[in-house]
VOZALO-42521 format. One line per field, with one value per atom (N, C-alpha, C): residue number from 1; atom name; x, y, z. Coordinates in Angstrom, 3 decimals, always signed. Example, Ala and Ser with C-alpha at 12.3 -4.5 7.8 and 13.67 -1.06 7.14 Angstrom:
BEGIN
k c(1;1;1;2;2;2)
a c(N;CA;C;N;CA;C)
c1 c(+13.190;+12.300;+13.200;+12.850;+13.670;+12.900)
c2 c(-5.690;-4.500;-3.300;-2.250;-1.060;+0.030)
c3 c(+7.800;+7.800;+7.800;+7.080;+7.140;+7.870)
// end
This chain:
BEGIN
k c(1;1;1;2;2;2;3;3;3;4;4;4;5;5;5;6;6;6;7;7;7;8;8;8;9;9;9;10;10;10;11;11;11;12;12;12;13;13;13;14;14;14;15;15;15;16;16;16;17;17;17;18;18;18;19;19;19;20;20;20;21;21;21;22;22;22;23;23;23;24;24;24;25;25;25;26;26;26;27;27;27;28;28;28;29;29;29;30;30;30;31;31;31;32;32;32;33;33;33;34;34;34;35;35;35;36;36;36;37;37;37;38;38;38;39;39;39;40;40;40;41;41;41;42;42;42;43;43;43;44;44;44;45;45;45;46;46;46;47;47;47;48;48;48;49;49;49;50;50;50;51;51;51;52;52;52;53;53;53;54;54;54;55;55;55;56;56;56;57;57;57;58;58;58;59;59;59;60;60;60;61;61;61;62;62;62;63;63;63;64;64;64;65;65;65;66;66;66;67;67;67;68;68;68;69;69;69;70;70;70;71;71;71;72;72;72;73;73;73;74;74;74;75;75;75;76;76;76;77;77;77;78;78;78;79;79;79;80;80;80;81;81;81;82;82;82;83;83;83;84;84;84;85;85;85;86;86;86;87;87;87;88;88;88;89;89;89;90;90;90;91;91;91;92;92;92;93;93;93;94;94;94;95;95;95;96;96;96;97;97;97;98;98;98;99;99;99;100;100;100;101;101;101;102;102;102;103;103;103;104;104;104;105;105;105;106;106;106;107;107;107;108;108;108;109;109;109;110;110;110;111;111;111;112;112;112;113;113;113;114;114;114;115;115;115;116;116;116;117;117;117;118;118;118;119;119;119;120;120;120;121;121;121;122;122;122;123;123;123;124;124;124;125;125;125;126;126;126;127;127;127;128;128;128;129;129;129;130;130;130;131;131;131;132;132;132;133;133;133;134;134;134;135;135;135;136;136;136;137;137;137;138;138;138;139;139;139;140;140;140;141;141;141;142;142;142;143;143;143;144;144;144;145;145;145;146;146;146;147;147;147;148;148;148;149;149;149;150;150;150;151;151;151;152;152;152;153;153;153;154;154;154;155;155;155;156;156;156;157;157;157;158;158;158;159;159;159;160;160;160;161;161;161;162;162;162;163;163;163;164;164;164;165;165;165;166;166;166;167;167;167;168;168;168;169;169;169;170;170;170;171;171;171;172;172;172;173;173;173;174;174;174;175;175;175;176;176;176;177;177;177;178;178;178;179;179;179;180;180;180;181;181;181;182;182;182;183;183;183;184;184;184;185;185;185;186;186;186;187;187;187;188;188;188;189;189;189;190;190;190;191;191;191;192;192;192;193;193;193;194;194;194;195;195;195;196;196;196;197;197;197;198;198;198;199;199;199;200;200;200;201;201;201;202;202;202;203;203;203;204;204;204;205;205;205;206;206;206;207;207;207;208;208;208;209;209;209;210;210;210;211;211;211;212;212;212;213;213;213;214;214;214;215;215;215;216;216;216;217;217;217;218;218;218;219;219;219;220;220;220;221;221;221;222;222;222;223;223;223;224;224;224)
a c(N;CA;C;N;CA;C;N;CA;C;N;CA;C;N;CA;C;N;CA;C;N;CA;C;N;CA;C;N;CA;C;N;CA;C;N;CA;C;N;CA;C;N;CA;C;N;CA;C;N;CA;C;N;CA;C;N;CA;C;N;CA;C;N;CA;C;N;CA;C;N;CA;C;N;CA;C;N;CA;C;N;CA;C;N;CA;C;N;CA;C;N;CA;C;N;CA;C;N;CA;C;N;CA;C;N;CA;C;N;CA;C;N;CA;C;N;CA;C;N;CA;C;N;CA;C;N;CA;C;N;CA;C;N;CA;C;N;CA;C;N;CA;C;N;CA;C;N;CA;C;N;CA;C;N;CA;C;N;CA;C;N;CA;C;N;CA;C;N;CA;C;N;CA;C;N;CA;C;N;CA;C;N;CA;C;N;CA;C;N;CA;C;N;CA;C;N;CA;C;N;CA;C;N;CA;C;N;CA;C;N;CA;C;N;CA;C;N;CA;C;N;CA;C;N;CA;C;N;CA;C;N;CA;C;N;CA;C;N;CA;C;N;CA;C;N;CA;C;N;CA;C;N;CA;C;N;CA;C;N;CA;C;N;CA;C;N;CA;C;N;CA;C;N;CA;C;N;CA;C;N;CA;C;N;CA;C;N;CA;C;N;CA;C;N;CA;C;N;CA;C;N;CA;C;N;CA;C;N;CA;C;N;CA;C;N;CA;C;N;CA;C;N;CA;C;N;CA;C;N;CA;C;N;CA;C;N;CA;C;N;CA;C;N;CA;C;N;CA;C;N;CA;C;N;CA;C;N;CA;C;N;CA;C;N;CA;C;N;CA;C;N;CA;C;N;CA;C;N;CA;C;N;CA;C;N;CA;C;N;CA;C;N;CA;C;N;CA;C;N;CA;C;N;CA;C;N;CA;C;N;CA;C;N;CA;C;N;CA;C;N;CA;C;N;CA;C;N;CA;C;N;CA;C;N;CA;C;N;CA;C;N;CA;C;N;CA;C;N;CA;C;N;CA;C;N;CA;C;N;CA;C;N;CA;C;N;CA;C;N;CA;C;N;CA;C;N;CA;C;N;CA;C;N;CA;C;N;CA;C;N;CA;C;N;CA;C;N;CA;C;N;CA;C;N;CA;C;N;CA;C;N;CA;C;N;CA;C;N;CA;C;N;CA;C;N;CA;C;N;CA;C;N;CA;C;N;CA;C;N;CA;C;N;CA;C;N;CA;C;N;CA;C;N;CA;C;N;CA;C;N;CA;C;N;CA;C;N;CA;C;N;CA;C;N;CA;C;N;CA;C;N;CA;C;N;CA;C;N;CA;C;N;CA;C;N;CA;C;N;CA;C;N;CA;C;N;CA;C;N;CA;C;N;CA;C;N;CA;C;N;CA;C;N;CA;C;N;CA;C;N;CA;C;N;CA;C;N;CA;C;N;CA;C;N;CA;C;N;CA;C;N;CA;C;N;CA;C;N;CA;C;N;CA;C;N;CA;C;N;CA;C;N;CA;C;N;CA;C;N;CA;C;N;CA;C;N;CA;C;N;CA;C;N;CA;C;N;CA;C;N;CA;C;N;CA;C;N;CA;C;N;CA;C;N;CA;C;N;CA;C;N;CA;C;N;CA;C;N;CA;C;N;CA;C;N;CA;C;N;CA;C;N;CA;C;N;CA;C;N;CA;C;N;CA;C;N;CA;C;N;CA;C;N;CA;C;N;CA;C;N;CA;C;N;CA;C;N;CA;C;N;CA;C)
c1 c(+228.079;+228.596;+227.802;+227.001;+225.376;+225.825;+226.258;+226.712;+227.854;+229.048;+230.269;+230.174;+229.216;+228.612;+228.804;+229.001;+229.137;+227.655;+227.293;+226.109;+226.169;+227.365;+227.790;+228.254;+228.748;+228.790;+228.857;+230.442;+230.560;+229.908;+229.464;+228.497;+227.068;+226.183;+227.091;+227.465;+228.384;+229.278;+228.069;+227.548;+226.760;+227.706;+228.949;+229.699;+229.386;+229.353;+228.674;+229.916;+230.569;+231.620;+231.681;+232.856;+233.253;+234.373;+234.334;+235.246;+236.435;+238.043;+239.185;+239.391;+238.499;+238.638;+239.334;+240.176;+241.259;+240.430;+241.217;+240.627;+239.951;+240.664;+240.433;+238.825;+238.003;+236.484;+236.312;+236.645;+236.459;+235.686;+235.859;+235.041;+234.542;+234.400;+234.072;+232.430;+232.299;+231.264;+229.992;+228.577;+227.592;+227.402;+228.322;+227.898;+227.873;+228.120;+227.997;+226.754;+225.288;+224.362;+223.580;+223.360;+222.694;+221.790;+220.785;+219.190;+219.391;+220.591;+221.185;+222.375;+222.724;+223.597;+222.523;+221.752;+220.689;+220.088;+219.397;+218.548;+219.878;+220.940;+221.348;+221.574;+222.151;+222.651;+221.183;+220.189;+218.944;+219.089;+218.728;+219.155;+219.985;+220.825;+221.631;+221.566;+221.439;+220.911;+219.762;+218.810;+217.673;+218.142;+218.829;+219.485;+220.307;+221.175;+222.275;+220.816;+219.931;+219.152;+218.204;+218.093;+217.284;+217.750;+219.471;+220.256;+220.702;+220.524;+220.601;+221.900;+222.428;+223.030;+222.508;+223.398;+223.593;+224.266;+223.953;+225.072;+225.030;+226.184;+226.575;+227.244;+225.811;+225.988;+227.312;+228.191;+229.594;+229.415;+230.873;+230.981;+230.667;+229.774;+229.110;+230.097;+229.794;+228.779;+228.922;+229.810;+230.385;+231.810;+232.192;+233.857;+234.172;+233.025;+233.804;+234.059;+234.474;+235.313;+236.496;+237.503;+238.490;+239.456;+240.157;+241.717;+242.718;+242.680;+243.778;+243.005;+243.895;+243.360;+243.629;+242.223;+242.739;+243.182;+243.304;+244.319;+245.557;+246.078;+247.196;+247.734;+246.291;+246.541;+245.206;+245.170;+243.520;+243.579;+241.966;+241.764;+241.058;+241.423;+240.256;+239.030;+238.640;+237.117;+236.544;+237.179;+236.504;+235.686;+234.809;+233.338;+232.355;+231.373;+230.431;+229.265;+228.500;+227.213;+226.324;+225.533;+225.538;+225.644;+226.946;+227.526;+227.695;+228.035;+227.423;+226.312;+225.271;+224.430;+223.851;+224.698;+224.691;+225.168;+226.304;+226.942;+226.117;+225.191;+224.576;+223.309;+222.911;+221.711;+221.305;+222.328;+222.238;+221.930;+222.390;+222.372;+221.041;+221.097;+218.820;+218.392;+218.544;+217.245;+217.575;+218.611;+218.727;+219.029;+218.166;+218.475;+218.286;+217.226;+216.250;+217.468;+218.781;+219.843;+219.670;+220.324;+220.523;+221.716;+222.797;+224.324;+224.766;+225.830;+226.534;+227.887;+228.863;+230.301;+230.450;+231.405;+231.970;+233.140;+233.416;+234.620;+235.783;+236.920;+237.879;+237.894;+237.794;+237.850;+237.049;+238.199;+237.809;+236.671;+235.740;+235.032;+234.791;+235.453;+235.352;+234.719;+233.403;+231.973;+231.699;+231.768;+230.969;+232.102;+233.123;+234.132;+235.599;+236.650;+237.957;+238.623;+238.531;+239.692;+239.494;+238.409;+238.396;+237.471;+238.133;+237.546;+236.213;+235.613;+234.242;+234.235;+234.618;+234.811;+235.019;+235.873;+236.227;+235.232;+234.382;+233.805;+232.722;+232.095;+231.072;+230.070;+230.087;+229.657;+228.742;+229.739;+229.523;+228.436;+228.948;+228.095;+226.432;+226.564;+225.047;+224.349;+225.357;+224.624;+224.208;+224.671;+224.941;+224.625;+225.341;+224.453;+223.735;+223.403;+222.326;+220.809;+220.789;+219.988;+219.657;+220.363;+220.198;+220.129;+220.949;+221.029;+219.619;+219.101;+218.567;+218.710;+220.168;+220.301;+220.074;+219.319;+219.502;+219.958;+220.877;+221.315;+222.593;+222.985;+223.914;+225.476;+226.273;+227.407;+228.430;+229.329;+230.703;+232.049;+232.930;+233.954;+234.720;+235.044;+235.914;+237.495;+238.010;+238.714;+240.389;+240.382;+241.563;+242.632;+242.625;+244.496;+245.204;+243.552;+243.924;+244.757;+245.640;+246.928;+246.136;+244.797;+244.136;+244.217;+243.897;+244.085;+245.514;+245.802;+247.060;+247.049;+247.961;+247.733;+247.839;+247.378;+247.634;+246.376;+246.033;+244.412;+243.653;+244.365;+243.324;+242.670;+243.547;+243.028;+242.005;+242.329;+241.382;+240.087;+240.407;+238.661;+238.166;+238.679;+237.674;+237.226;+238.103;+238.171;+236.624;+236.735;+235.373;+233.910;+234.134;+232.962;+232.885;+233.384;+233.344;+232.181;+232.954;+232.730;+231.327;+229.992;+229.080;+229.276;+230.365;+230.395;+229.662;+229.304;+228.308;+229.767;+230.485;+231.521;+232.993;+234.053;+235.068;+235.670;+235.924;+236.765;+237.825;+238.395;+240.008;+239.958;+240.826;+240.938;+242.248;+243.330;+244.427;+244.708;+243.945;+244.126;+245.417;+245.825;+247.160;+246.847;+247.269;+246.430;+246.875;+248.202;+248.152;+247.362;+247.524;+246.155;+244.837;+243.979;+243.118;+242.859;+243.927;+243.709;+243.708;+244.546;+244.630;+243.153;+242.212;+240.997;+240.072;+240.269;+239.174;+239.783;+240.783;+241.143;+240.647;+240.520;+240.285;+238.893;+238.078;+236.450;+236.074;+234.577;+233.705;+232.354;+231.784;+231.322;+229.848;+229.577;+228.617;+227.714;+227.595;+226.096;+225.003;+224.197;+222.444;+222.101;+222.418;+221.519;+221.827;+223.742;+224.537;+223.721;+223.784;+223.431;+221.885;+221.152;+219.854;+219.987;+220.921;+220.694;+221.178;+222.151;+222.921;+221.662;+221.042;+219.962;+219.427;+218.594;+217.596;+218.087;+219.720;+220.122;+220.549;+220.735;+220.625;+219.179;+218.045;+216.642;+216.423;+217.142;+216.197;+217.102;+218.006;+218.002;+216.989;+216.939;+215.941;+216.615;+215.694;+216.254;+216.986;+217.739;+218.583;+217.752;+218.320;+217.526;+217.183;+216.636;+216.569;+217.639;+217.815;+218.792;+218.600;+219.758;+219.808;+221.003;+221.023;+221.929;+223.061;+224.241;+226.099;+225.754;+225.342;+225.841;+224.171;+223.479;+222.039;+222.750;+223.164;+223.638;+224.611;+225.825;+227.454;+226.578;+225.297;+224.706;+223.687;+223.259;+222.539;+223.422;+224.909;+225.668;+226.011;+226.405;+227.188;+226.436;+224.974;+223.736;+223.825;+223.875;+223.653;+225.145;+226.427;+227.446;+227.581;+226.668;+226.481;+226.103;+225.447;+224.382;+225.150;+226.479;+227.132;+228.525)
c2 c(+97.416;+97.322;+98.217;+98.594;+99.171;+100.385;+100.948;+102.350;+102.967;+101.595;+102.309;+101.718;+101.498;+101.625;+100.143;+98.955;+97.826;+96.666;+96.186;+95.531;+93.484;+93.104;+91.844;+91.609;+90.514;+89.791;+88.497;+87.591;+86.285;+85.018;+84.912;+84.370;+83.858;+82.864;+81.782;+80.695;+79.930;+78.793;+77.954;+77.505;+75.908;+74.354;+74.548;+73.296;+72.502;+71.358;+70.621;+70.246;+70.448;+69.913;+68.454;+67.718;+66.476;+66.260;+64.785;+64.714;+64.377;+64.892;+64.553;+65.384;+66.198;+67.111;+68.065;+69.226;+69.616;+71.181;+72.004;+73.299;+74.631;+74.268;+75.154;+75.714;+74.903;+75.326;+74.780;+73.883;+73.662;+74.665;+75.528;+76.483;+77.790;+77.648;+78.082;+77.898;+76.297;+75.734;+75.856;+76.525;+76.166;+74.839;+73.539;+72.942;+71.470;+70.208;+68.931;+68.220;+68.519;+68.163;+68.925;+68.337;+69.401;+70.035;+69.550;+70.548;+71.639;+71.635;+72.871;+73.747;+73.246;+74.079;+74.863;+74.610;+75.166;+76.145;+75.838;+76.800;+78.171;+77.974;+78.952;+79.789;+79.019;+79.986;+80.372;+80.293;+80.836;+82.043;+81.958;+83.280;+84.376;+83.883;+84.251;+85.865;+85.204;+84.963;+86.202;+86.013;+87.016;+87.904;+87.818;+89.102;+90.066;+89.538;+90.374;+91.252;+90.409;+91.055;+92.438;+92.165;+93.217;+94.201;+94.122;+95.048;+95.461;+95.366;+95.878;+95.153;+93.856;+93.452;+91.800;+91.365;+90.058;+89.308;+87.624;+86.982;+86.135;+85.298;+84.414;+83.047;+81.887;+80.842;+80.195;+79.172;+78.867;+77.471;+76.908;+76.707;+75.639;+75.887;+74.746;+74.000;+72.673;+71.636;+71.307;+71.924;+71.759;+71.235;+71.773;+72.039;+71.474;+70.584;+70.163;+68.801;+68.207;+66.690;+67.015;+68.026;+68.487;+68.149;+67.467;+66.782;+67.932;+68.876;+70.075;+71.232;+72.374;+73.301;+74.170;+74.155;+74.824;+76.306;+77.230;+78.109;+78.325;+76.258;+75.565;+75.064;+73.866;+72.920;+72.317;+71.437;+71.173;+69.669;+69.997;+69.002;+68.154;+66.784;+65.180;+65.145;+64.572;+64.182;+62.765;+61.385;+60.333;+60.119;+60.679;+60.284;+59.797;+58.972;+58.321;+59.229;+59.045;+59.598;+59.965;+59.067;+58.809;+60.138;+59.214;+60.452;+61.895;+62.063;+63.668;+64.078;+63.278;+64.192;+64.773;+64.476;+65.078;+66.582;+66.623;+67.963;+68.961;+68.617;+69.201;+69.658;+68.880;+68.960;+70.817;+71.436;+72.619;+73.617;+73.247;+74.508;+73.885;+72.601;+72.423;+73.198;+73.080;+74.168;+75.679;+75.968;+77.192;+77.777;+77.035;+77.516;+78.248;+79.069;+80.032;+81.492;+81.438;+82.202;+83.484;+84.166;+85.495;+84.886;+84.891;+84.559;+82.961;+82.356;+80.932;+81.673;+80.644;+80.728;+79.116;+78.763;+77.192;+76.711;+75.480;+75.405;+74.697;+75.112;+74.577;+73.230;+72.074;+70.834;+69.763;+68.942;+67.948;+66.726;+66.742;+65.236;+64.452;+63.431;+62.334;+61.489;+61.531;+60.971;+61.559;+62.623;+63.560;+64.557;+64.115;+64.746;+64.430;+63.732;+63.058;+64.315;+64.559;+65.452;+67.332;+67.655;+68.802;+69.204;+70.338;+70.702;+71.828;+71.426;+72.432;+73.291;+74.710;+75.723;+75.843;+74.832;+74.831;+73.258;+72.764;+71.604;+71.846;+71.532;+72.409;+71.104;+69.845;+68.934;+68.692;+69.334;+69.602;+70.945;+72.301;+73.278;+73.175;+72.522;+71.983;+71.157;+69.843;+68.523;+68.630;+68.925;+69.378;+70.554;+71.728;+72.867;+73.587;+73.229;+73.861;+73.080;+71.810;+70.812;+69.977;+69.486;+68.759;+69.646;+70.498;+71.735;+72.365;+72.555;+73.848;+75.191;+75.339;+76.914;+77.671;+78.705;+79.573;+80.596;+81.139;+82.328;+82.940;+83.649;+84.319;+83.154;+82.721;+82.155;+82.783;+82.748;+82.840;+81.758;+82.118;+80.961;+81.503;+81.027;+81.168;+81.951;+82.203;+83.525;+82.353;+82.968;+82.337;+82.494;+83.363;+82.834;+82.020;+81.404;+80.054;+79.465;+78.183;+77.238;+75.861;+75.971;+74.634;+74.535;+75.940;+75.742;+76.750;+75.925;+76.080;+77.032;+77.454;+78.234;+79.717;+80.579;+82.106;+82.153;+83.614;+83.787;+84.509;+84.943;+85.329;+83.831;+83.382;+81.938;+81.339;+81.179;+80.803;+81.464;+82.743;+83.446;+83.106;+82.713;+82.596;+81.381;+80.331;+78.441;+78.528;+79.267;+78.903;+79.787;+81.199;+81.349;+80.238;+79.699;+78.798;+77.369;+77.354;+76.196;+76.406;+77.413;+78.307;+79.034;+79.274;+80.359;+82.095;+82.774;+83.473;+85.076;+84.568;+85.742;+84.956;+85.292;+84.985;+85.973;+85.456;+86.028;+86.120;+87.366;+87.635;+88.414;+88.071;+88.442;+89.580;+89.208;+90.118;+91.514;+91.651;+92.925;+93.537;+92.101;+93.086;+93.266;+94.555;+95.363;+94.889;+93.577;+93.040;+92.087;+91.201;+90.451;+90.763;+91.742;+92.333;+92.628;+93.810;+93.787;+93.068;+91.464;+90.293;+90.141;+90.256;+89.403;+90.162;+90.764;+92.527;+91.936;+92.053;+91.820;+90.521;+89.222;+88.070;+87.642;+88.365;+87.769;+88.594;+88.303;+89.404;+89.744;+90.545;+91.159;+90.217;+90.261;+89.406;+88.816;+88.081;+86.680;+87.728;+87.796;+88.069;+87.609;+86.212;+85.118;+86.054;+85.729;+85.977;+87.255;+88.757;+89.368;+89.438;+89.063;+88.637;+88.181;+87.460;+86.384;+87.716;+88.287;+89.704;+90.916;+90.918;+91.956;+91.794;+90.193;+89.916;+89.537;+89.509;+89.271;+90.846;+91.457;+93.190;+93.633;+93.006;+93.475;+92.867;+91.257;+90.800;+91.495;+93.329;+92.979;+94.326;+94.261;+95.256;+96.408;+97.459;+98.635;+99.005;+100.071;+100.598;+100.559;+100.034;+100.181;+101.252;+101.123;+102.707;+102.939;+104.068;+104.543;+104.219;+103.755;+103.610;+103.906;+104.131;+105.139;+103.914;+103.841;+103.324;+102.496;+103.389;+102.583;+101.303;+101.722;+100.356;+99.218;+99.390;+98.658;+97.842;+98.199;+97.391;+96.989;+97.623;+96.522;+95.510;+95.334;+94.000;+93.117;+93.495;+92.828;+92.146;+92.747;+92.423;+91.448;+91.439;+90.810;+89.086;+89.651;+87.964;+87.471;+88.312;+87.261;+86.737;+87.193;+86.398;+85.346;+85.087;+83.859;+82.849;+83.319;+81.891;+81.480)
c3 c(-23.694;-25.065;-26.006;-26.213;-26.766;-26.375;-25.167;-24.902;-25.874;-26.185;-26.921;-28.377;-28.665;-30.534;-30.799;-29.679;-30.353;-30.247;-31.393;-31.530;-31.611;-31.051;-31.641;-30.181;-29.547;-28.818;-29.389;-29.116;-29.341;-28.171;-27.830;-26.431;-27.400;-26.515;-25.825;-26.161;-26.038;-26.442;-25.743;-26.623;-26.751;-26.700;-26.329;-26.504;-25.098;-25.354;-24.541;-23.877;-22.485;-22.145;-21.848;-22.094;-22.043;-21.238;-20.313;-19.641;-20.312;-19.792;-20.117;-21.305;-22.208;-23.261;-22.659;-24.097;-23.935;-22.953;-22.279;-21.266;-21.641;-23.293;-23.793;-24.211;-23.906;-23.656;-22.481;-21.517;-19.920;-19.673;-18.493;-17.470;-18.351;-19.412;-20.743;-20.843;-20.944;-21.380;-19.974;-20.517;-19.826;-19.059;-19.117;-18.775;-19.678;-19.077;-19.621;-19.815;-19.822;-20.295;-21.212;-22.243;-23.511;-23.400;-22.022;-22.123;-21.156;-20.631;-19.321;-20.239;-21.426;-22.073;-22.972;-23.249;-24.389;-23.638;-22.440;-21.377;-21.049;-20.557;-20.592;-21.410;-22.931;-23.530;-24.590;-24.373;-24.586;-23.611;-22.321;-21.257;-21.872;-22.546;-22.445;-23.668;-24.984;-26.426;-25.646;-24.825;-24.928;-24.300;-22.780;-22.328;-22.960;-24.024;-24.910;-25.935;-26.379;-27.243;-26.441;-24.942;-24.569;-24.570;-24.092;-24.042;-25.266;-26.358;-27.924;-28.672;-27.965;-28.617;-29.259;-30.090;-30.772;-30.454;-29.930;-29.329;-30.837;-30.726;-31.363;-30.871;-31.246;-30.671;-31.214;-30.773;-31.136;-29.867;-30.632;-31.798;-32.974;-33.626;-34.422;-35.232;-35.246;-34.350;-32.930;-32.409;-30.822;-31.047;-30.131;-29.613;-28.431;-27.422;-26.160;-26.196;-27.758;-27.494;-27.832;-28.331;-28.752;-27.791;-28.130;-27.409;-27.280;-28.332;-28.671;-28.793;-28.415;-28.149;-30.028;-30.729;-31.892;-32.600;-30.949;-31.425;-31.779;-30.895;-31.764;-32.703;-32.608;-33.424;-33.994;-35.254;-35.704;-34.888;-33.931;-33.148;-34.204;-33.976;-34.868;-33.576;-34.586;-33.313;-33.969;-33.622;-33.731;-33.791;-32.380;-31.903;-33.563;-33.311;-34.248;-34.378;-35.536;-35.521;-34.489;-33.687;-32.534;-31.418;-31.024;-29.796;-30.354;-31.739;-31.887;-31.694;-31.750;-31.509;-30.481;-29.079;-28.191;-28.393;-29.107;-29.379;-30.218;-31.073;-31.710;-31.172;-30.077;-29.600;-29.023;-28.126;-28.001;-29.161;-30.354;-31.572;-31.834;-32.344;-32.893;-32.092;-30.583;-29.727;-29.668;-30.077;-30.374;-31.878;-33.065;-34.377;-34.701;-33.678;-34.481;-33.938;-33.596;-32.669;-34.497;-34.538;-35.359;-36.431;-35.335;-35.535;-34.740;-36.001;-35.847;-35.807;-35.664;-35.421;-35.782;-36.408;-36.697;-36.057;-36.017;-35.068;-36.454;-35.763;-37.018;-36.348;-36.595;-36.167;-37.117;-37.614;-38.728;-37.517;-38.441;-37.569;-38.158;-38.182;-39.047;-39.343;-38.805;-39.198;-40.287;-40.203;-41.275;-42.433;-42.261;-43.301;-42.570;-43.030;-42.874;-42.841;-44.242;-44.786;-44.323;-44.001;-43.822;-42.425;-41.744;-40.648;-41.199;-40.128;-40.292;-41.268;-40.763;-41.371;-42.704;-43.149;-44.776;-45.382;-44.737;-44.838;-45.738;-46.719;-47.442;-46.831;-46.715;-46.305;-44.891;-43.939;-42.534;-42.561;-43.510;-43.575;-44.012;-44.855;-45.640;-44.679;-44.376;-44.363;-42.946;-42.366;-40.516;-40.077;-40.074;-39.577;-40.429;-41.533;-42.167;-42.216;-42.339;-42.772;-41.341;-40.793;-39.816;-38.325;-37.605;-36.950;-37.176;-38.435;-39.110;-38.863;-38.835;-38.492;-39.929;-39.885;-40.888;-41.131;-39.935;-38.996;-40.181;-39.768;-39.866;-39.742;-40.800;-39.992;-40.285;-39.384;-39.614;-39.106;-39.759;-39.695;-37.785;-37.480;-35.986;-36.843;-36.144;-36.580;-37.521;-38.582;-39.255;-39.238;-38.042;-38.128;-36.570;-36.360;-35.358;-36.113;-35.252;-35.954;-36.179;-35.972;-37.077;-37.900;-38.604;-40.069;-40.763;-41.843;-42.182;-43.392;-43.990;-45.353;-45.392;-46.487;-46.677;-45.842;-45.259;-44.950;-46.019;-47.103;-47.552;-48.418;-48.758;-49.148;-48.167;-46.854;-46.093;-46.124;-46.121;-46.648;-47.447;-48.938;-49.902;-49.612;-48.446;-48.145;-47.730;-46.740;-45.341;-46.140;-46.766;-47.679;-49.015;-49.550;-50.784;-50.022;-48.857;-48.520;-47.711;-47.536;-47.276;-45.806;-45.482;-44.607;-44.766;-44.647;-45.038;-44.633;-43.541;-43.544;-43.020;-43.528;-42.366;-41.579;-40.626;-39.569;-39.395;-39.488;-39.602;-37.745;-37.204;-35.801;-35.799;-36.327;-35.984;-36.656;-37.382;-38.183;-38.747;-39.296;-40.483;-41.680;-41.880;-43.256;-44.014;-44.617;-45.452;-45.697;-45.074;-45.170;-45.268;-44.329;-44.617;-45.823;-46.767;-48.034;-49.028;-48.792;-49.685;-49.110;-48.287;-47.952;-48.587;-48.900;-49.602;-51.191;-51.355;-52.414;-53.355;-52.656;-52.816;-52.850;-52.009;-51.857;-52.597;-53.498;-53.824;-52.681;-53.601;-52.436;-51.899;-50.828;-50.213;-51.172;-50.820;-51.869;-50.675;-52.119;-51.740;-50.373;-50.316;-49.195;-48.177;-47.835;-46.981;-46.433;-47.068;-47.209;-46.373;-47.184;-46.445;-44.484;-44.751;-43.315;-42.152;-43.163;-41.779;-41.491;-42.557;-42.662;-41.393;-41.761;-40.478;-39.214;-39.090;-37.903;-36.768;-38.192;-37.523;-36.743;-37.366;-37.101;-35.618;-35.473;-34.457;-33.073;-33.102;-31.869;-31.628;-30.169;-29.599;-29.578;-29.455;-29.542;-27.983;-28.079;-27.182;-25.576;-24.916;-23.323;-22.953;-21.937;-21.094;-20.305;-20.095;-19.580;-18.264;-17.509;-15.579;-15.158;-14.073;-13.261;-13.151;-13.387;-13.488;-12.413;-11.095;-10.027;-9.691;-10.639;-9.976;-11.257;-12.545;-13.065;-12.787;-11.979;-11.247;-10.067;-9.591;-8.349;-8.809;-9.801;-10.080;-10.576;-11.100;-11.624;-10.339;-9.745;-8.118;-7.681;-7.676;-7.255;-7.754;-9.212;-10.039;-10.133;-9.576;-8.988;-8.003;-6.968;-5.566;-5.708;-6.942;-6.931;-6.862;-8.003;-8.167;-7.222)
// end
């Protein structure tokens, strides 16, 4: 990725998988125990950085109790105080990550009426304060079918609500320009948090020959 000018990487999904939850993070997820989802996607988090990129842990507060898949539909999440904090447990050990991602999904411990992303409640009270991420966030891309509405409205929703950027995935230049049109330009903080998330990656690797690179790859897929 570092070879064709790209510095970002969405990886790795910290969602703690759950049984009977919807597939859509299934064989996705590192894994159903929180101190084996954290260890990897730490691995993970440092390998992208050696290689000169930035991962981005996702999706905060966790995404593997989700009944529905929310590129459909906005998943509820019952679960109690409590049993979240299994879900959360992966992002605390990885706060100190560059880059966040949020999940659109209302949880109703911690906010009824609004899913994450547009949650100013969940953003503060939960992954800012309790999480302690100080990273870089961004909203999960808005023109999933969780959330409903114009997008450029949704942009100003998920920054209002302290998203630090949103994510527009499909690239129609109308929208795009209602989203340019609609936000001003980055908050200081925001600003700040991208600065130092640009710094923490490493510089460009050394160069190695195509074919020793597709053979260590080859190597660490034998493993599994």
């Amino acid at each position: 990725m570092r070879e064709v000018g790209i510095n970002v990487d969405a990886l790795p999904l910290l969602d703690v998988r759950q049984p009977g939850a919807n597939d859509i993070i299934g064989d996705r997820a590192l894994g159903g125990e929180p101190l084996r989802v954290a260890a990897l996607g730490r691995a993970i988090l440092d390998g992208l950085r050696r290689g000169g990129v930035n991962g981005i842990v996702k999706h905060m507060p966790g995404h593997g109790r989700a009944m529905v898949d929310s590129h459909l539909d906005l998943p509820v999440v019952d679960a109690d105080d409590a049993a979240l904090e299994i879900d959360i447990s992966p992002f605390r050990a990885l706060n100190d990550a560059p880059v966040g991602m949020t999940a659109h999904i209302v949880y109703t411990a911690w906010d009824k009426e609004r899913p994450c992303s547009l949650s100013p409640v969940i953003i503060e009270n939960i992954i800012r304060r309790r999480i302690g991420f100080d990273g870089l966030l961004m909203s999960d891309d808005l023109d999933m079918k969780a959330l409903k509405g114009d997008i450029p409205a949704l942009a100003a929703g998920v920054v209002a609500a302290g998203c630090d950027l949103a994510l527009n995935c499909w690239g129609r230049m109308d929208e795009m320009q209602g989203i340019a049109n609609t936000l001003d330009d980055i908050r200081p903080e925001s600003r700040a948090r991208l600065d130092r998330a640009m710094a923490a990656i490493d510089g460009p690797p050394e160069d190695r020959p195509f074919a020793e690179l597709v053979a260590k790859r080859d190597a660490l897929l034998a493993l599994a």
